[in-house]
N, C-alpha and C positions, 0 to 999 in steps of 0.2 A: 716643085711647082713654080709656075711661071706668075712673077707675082709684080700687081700693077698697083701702088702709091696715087690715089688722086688728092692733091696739094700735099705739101709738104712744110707747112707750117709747125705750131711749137706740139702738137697731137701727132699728126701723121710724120712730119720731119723725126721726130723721135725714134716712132716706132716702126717707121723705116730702116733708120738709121740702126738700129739695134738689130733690125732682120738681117741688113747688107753683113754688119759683124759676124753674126751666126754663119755666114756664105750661102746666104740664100737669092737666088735670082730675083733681083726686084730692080722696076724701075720706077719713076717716079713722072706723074702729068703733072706740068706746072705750065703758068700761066707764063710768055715767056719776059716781061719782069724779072720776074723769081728763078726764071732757067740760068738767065745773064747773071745773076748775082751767082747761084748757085755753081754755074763753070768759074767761075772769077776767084770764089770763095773754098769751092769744095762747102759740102753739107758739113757744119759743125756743130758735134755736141759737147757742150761748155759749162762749169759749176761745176761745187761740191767737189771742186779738185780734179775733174774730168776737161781734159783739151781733145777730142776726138775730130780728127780730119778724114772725111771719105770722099771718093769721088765719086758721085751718082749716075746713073744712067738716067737719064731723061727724056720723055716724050713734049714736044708742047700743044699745048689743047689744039685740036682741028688736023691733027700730024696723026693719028693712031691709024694701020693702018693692020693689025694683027691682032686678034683675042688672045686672053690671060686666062688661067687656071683660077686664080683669087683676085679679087677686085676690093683693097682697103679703102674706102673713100673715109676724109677726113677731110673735110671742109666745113667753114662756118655753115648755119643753114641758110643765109643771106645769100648764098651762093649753089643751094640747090641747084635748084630749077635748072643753071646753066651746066654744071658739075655731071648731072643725065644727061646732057646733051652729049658733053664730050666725051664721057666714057663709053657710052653705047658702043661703040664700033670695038672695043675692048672685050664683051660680053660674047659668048660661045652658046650653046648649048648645054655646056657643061660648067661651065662659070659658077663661080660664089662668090657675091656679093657681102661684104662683111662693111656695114658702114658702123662709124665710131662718132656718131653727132648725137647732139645733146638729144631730149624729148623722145617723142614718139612719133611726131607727123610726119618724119621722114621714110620711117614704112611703107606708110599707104603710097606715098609716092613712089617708090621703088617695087614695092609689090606692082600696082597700075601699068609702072613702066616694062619690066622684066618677066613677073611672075612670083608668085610666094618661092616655089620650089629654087630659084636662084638666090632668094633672098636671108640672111642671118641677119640675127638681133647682135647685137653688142655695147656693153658698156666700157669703158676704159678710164682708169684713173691716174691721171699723171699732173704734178704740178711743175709745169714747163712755160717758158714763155718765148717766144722771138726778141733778140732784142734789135738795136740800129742798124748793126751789124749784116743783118739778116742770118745770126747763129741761133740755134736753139737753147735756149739756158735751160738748165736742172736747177729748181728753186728746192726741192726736197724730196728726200730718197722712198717714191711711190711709183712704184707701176705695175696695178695692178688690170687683169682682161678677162671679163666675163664675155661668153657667145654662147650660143644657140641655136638648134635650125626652127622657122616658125614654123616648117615640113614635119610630122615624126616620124621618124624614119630614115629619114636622110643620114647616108656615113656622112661622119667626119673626121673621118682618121688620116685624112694626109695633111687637111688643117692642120690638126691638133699637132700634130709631130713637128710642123715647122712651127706652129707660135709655142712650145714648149719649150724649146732652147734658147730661145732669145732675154733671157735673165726676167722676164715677167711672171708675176704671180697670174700663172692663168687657169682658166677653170671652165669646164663645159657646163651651162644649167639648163636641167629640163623644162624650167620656169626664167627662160630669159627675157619675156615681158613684166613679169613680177621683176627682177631685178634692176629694169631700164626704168621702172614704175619706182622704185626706192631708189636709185641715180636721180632721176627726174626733183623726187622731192628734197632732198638735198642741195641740189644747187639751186632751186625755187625757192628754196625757206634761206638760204645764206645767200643768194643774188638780190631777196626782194628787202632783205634788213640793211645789209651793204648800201642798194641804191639808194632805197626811199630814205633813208637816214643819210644818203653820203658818208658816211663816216667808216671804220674797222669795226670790228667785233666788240675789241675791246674799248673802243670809245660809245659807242651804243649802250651795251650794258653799263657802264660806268658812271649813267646820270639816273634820275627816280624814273622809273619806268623802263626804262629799256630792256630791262630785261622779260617782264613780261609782254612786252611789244615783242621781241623775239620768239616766245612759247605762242604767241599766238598766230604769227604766220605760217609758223611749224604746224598746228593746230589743221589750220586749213589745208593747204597740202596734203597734210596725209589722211583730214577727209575724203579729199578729189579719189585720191589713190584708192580707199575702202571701197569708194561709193564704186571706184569702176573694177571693183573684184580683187584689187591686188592691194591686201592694207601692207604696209612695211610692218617687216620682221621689228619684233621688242628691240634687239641689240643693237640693229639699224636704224633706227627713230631716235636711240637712246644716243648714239654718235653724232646724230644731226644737232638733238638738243645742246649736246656737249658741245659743240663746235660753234653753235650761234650766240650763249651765253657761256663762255669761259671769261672771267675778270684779265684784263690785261691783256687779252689775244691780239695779234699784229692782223688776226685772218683779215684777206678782202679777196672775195670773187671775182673770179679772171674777169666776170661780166661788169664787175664794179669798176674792175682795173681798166679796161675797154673805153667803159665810163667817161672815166675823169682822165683819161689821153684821148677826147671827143673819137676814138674811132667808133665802128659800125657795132651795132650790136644785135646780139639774137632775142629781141623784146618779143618778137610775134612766137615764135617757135619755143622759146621757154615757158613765157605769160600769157599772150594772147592763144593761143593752141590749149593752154591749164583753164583758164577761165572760162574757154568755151565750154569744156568737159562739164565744167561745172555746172555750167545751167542745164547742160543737157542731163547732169544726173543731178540736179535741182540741190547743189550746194552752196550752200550761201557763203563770198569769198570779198565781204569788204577790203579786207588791206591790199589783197591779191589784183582787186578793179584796180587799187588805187596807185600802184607801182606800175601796173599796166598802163593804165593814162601817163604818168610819169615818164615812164620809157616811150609810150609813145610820140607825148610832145618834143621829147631830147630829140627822136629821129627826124623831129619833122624842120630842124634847124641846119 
Protein backbone atom coordinates (compact mmCIF):
# COMPACT_ATOMS: atom_id res chain seq x y z
CA UNK A 1 0.00 0.00 0.00
CA UNK A 2 0.79 3.34 -0.88
CA UNK A 3 0.80 5.07 2.55
CA UNK A 4 0.54 8.84 3.36
CA UNK A 5 1.78 10.23 7.03
CA UNK A 6 -0.16 13.69 7.78
CA UNK A 7 2.33 15.41 10.37
CA UNK A 8 4.92 13.82 11.72
CA UNK A 9 5.22 14.62 15.14
CA UNK A 10 5.87 12.56 18.63
CA UNK A 11 2.27 10.01 17.39
CA UNK A 12 2.60 10.08 13.64
CA UNK A 13 6.64 10.57 13.40
CA UNK A 14 6.62 7.30 15.51
CA UNK A 15 4.32 5.38 13.76
CA UNK A 16 5.65 6.23 10.75
CA UNK A 17 8.85 5.67 11.55
CA UNK A 18 8.10 2.12 12.49
CA UNK A 19 6.17 1.61 9.13
CA UNK A 20 9.28 2.99 6.98
CA UNK A 21 11.31 0.09 9.28
CA UNK A 22 8.83 -2.69 8.40
CA UNK A 23 9.67 -1.33 4.31
CA UNK A 24 6.61 -0.18 3.76
CA UNK A 25 6.02 2.69 1.26
CA UNK A 26 5.20 5.74 3.25
CA UNK A 27 5.66 9.27 2.99
CA UNK A 28 5.04 11.87 5.21
CA UNK A 29 2.95 15.78 4.63
CA UNK A 30 4.80 18.20 6.75
CA UNK A 31 4.41 21.65 7.15
CA UNK A 32 7.65 22.84 5.45
CA UNK A 33 9.31 23.92 9.01
CA UNK A 34 9.31 20.35 9.98
CA UNK A 35 10.26 19.18 6.24
CA UNK A 36 13.70 21.41 6.64
CA UNK A 37 14.43 20.14 10.01
CA UNK A 38 13.33 16.67 8.99
CA UNK A 39 15.98 16.66 5.59
CA UNK A 40 18.72 18.23 7.91
CA UNK A 41 17.99 15.80 10.75
CA UNK A 42 16.68 12.59 9.05
CA UNK A 43 13.39 11.38 11.06
CA UNK A 44 14.80 10.12 14.51
CA UNK A 45 13.70 7.74 16.91
CA UNK A 46 15.51 8.23 20.26
CA UNK A 47 15.25 6.64 24.17
CA UNK A 48 15.07 3.56 26.01
CA UNK A 49 18.41 2.88 24.40
CA UNK A 50 16.95 3.31 20.73
CA UNK A 51 19.09 5.93 18.23
CA UNK A 52 17.09 5.25 15.05
CA UNK A 53 18.12 7.51 11.76
CA UNK A 54 15.76 7.24 8.68
CA UNK A 55 15.45 9.21 5.75
CA UNK A 56 11.84 10.20 4.98
CA UNK A 57 10.00 10.85 1.98
CA UNK A 58 8.27 13.96 2.19
CA UNK A 59 5.29 15.81 0.73
CA UNK A 60 4.88 19.49 1.94
CA UNK A 61 1.31 20.69 2.55
CA UNK A 62 -0.23 22.44 -0.81
CA UNK A 63 2.47 20.05 -2.89
CA UNK A 64 0.21 16.64 -3.15
CA UNK A 65 -0.34 16.03 -6.26
CA UNK A 66 -1.21 12.00 -6.23
CA UNK A 67 -3.72 9.83 -4.14
CA UNK A 68 -2.69 7.21 -1.42
CA UNK A 69 -4.07 3.79 -0.50
CA UNK A 70 -4.02 4.66 3.40
CA UNK A 71 -4.27 8.09 4.83
CA UNK A 72 -2.71 8.18 8.79
CA UNK A 73 -3.51 11.65 9.97
CA UNK A 74 -1.98 12.45 13.10
CA UNK A 75 -2.21 15.83 13.98
CA UNK A 76 -3.16 17.86 16.97
CA UNK A 77 -6.94 18.71 16.69
CA UNK A 78 -5.91 22.50 16.66
CA UNK A 79 -4.98 21.78 13.53
CA UNK A 80 -7.86 19.87 11.91
CA UNK A 81 -9.64 21.97 9.92
CA UNK A 82 -6.36 22.83 8.02
CA UNK A 83 -4.96 19.16 8.02
CA UNK A 84 -8.57 18.30 5.50
CA UNK A 85 -7.69 20.79 3.54
CA UNK A 86 -4.34 19.50 2.74
CA UNK A 87 -4.89 15.96 2.53
CA UNK A 88 -7.73 16.08 0.20
CA UNK A 89 -5.99 15.93 -3.05
CA UNK A 90 -4.43 12.51 -1.27
CA UNK A 91 -7.90 10.89 -0.99
CA UNK A 92 -8.96 8.38 -4.07
CA UNK A 93 -11.93 6.51 -4.27
CA UNK A 94 -10.51 3.93 -2.60
CA UNK A 95 -8.65 5.63 0.19
CA UNK A 96 -8.77 4.73 4.07
CA UNK A 97 -8.65 7.25 6.11
CA UNK A 98 -7.33 6.06 9.58
CA UNK A 99 -7.03 9.26 11.76
CA UNK A 100 -5.15 8.71 15.32
CA UNK A 101 -6.47 12.04 17.32
CA UNK A 102 -7.61 12.33 20.46
CA UNK A 103 -11.87 12.45 21.16
CA UNK A 104 -14.44 11.89 18.73
CA UNK A 105 -15.36 15.24 16.87
CA UNK A 106 -12.82 14.53 14.48
CA UNK A 107 -15.32 12.01 12.93
CA UNK A 108 -18.09 13.90 12.03
CA UNK A 109 -15.66 16.11 10.33
CA UNK A 110 -14.04 13.53 8.18
CA UNK A 111 -17.11 11.56 7.62
CA UNK A 112 -18.81 15.32 6.36
CA UNK A 113 -15.67 15.81 4.49
CA UNK A 114 -14.93 12.36 2.68
CA UNK A 115 -17.79 9.96 3.44
CA UNK A 116 -18.14 7.23 6.48
CA UNK A 117 -17.29 4.51 4.01
CA UNK A 118 -13.47 6.13 3.57
CA UNK A 119 -13.41 6.79 7.09
CA UNK A 120 -11.80 4.35 10.22
CA UNK A 121 -11.92 4.94 13.97
CA UNK A 122 -8.68 4.48 15.66
CA UNK A 123 -7.13 4.77 19.05
CA UNK A 124 -3.41 4.51 19.57
CA UNK A 125 -1.23 4.57 22.54
CA UNK A 126 2.21 5.55 22.65
CA UNK A 127 4.08 7.79 25.22
CA UNK A 128 6.38 9.63 22.94
CA UNK A 129 7.36 13.22 22.84
CA UNK A 130 9.19 15.62 20.36
CA UNK A 131 11.97 17.03 21.84
CA UNK A 132 14.38 20.57 20.76
CA UNK A 133 15.82 18.70 18.53
CA UNK A 134 12.98 17.98 16.51
CA UNK A 135 13.53 13.77 17.34
CA UNK A 136 11.01 11.73 18.48
CA UNK A 137 11.70 10.37 22.06
CA UNK A 138 10.33 6.97 23.49
CA UNK A 139 9.43 7.97 27.26
CA UNK A 140 8.14 4.14 27.76
CA UNK A 141 7.87 0.91 26.16
CA UNK A 142 3.85 1.26 24.83
CA UNK A 143 2.51 0.94 21.47
CA UNK A 144 -0.35 -0.14 21.37
CA UNK A 145 -3.46 0.35 17.87
CA UNK A 146 -6.99 -0.29 18.01
CA UNK A 147 -9.14 0.43 14.42
CA UNK A 148 -12.19 -0.04 12.97
CA UNK A 149 -14.37 0.38 9.98
CA UNK A 150 -17.39 2.82 11.11
CA UNK A 151 -18.78 0.97 7.47
CA UNK A 152 -19.67 -3.06 8.39
CA UNK A 153 -18.49 -4.65 6.13
CA UNK A 154 -15.67 -3.03 4.75
CA UNK A 155 -12.37 -5.54 4.30
CA UNK A 156 -9.49 -4.64 5.97
CA UNK A 157 -7.09 -7.03 5.08
CA UNK A 158 -4.36 -5.08 3.35
CA UNK A 159 -4.56 -2.60 6.41
CA UNK A 160 -4.17 -5.13 8.78
CA UNK A 161 -1.20 -6.94 7.21
CA UNK A 162 0.82 -3.83 6.98
CA UNK A 163 0.05 -2.31 10.60
CA UNK A 164 0.68 -5.95 11.94
CA UNK A 165 4.47 -6.03 11.49
CA UNK A 166 5.41 -3.01 12.44
CA UNK A 167 6.32 -4.13 16.35
CA UNK A 168 2.74 -2.68 17.54
CA UNK A 169 0.31 -4.31 19.77
CA UNK A 170 -2.53 -4.08 17.14
CA UNK A 171 -6.12 -5.23 17.09
CA UNK A 172 -9.20 -4.79 14.89
CA UNK A 173 -12.48 -3.88 17.05
CA UNK A 174 -15.90 -4.38 16.05
CA UNK A 175 -16.84 -1.74 18.64
CA UNK A 176 -14.15 0.94 17.84
CA UNK A 177 -16.23 3.88 19.02
CA UNK A 178 -16.75 2.09 22.51
CA UNK A 179 -13.08 1.96 22.46
CA UNK A 180 -12.25 5.73 21.19
CA UNK A 181 -15.24 6.25 24.09
CA UNK A 182 -12.80 4.43 26.87
CA UNK A 183 -9.41 6.40 25.24
CA UNK A 184 -11.54 9.44 25.44
CA UNK A 185 -12.05 9.01 29.19
CA UNK A 186 -8.76 8.39 30.24
CA UNK A 187 -6.90 11.10 29.12
CA UNK A 188 -10.10 13.31 30.34
CA UNK A 189 -9.95 11.96 33.87
CA UNK A 190 -5.79 12.23 33.93
CA UNK A 191 -5.67 15.67 31.66
CA UNK A 192 -8.42 17.25 33.89
CA UNK A 193 -6.52 16.21 37.61
CA UNK A 194 -2.90 16.96 35.82
CA UNK A 195 -4.20 20.54 34.71
CA UNK A 196 -6.69 21.78 37.14
CA UNK A 197 -4.33 20.84 39.98
CA UNK A 198 -1.07 21.59 38.02
CA UNK A 199 0.66 19.31 39.76
CA UNK A 200 1.61 14.92 38.91
CA UNK A 201 -0.31 12.28 39.96
CA UNK A 202 1.61 11.68 42.57
CA UNK A 203 1.69 15.15 44.03
CA UNK A 204 -2.31 15.46 43.74
CA UNK A 205 -3.02 12.48 45.67
CA UNK A 206 -0.40 13.06 48.21
CA UNK A 207 -2.37 15.97 50.02
CA UNK A 208 -6.02 15.38 52.20
CA UNK A 209 -8.30 15.09 49.22
CA UNK A 210 -6.74 14.43 46.26
CA UNK A 211 -7.28 11.52 45.91
CA UNK A 212 -10.91 11.66 46.05
CA UNK A 213 -10.85 14.78 43.78
CA UNK A 214 -9.40 12.18 41.43
CA UNK A 215 -12.22 9.35 41.63
CA UNK A 216 -14.49 12.03 41.06
CA UNK A 217 -13.40 13.39 37.67
CA UNK A 218 -13.16 9.75 36.75
CA UNK A 219 -16.78 9.60 38.04
CA UNK A 220 -17.82 11.99 35.56
CA UNK A 221 -16.31 10.89 32.35
CA UNK A 222 -17.38 7.73 32.49
CA UNK A 223 -20.99 8.91 33.16
CA UNK A 224 -20.54 11.09 29.69
CA UNK A 225 -19.39 7.73 28.19
CA UNK A 226 -22.66 5.51 29.79
CA UNK A 227 -24.99 8.04 29.17
CA UNK A 228 -23.95 8.03 25.29
CA UNK A 229 -24.15 4.13 25.06
CA UNK A 230 -20.49 3.14 25.49
CA UNK A 231 -19.95 2.80 29.58
CA UNK A 232 -16.05 1.68 29.80
CA UNK A 233 -15.24 -1.89 30.24
CA UNK A 234 -14.64 -2.76 34.49
CA UNK A 235 -10.81 -3.39 33.63
CA UNK A 236 -10.58 -0.29 31.80
CA UNK A 237 -11.97 2.25 34.34
CA UNK A 238 -10.28 0.06 36.79
CA UNK A 239 -6.64 1.31 34.94
CA UNK A 240 -7.83 4.90 34.64
CA UNK A 241 -8.45 4.74 38.42
CA UNK A 242 -5.05 3.19 38.92
CA UNK A 243 -3.20 5.60 37.04
CA UNK A 244 -4.89 8.92 38.42
CA UNK A 245 -4.51 7.92 42.26
CA UNK A 246 -1.32 5.76 42.45
CA UNK A 247 0.95 7.26 45.74
CA UNK A 248 4.13 8.70 44.27
CA UNK A 249 3.27 8.46 40.50
CA UNK A 250 5.70 10.90 38.33
CA UNK A 251 2.46 10.50 35.61
CA UNK A 252 1.56 13.93 33.83
CA UNK A 253 -0.53 14.26 30.74
CA UNK A 254 1.18 14.99 27.42
CA UNK A 255 -1.79 17.78 27.74
CA UNK A 256 -0.38 18.76 31.20
CA UNK A 257 3.09 18.64 29.74
CA UNK A 258 1.83 21.02 26.69
CA UNK A 259 0.58 22.92 29.72
CA UNK A 260 3.37 24.17 31.49
CA UNK A 261 5.76 24.62 28.18
CA UNK A 262 2.77 27.31 27.35
CA UNK A 263 2.36 25.47 24.00
CA UNK A 264 -1.21 25.03 22.19
CA UNK A 265 -3.49 22.82 23.52
CA UNK A 266 -6.39 20.52 22.63
CA UNK A 267 -8.86 22.12 25.51
CA UNK A 268 -11.99 22.30 22.85
CA UNK A 269 -11.58 18.78 21.41
CA UNK A 270 -10.84 17.01 24.63
CA UNK A 271 -13.11 19.28 27.16
CA UNK A 272 -15.14 21.48 25.45
CA UNK A 273 -16.45 18.63 22.74
CA UNK A 274 -17.03 16.24 26.60
CA UNK A 275 -19.00 18.80 28.22
CA UNK A 276 -21.04 19.54 25.47
CA UNK A 277 -22.19 15.71 25.26
CA UNK A 278 -22.95 16.21 28.42
CA UNK A 279 -25.68 18.55 28.65
CA UNK A 280 -27.01 17.18 25.54
CA UNK A 281 -27.39 13.72 27.47
CA UNK A 282 -28.18 15.96 30.75
CA UNK A 283 -24.98 14.92 32.73
CA UNK A 284 -24.05 16.96 35.30
CA UNK A 285 -20.11 17.66 34.92
CA UNK A 286 -18.99 20.30 37.74
CA UNK A 287 -15.20 19.71 37.76
CA UNK A 288 -15.31 18.94 34.02
CA UNK A 289 -16.92 22.97 33.33
CA UNK A 290 -14.36 23.77 35.64
CA UNK A 291 -10.96 22.53 33.87
CA UNK A 292 -12.81 23.61 30.76
CA UNK A 293 -13.03 27.38 31.69
CA UNK A 294 -9.47 26.76 33.07
CA UNK A 295 -7.98 25.60 29.70
CA UNK A 296 -10.04 27.84 28.24
CA UNK A 297 -8.66 31.09 29.85
CA UNK A 298 -4.85 29.50 29.51
CA UNK A 299 -5.74 29.63 25.56
CA UNK A 300 -6.90 32.94 25.65
CA UNK A 301 -3.23 34.26 26.68
Amino acid sequence: MRILVVGAGATGGYLGGRLMQAGHDVTFLVRPGRAQRLRERGLRLVGLGENTVLTPKLIVTGEVTTTFDLVVLSVKATGLSQALDDLAPAVGPDTLILPLLNGLGHLDALVKRFGERAVLGGAVKVVTTVDAEGDIVRLADLHTLTYGTLTPGRPLDDVHNVLTDIGFDVKVSDDILGVMWAKWVFIASTGAVNCLMRATIGEVVAVPGGTEFAEAVIAECAAIAAAAGHPVPRPELDNTRTTVTTPGSPFAASLYRDLVQGNSIEAEHIFGDLVSRARDLDVPTPLLDLVTLHLRIYQCH
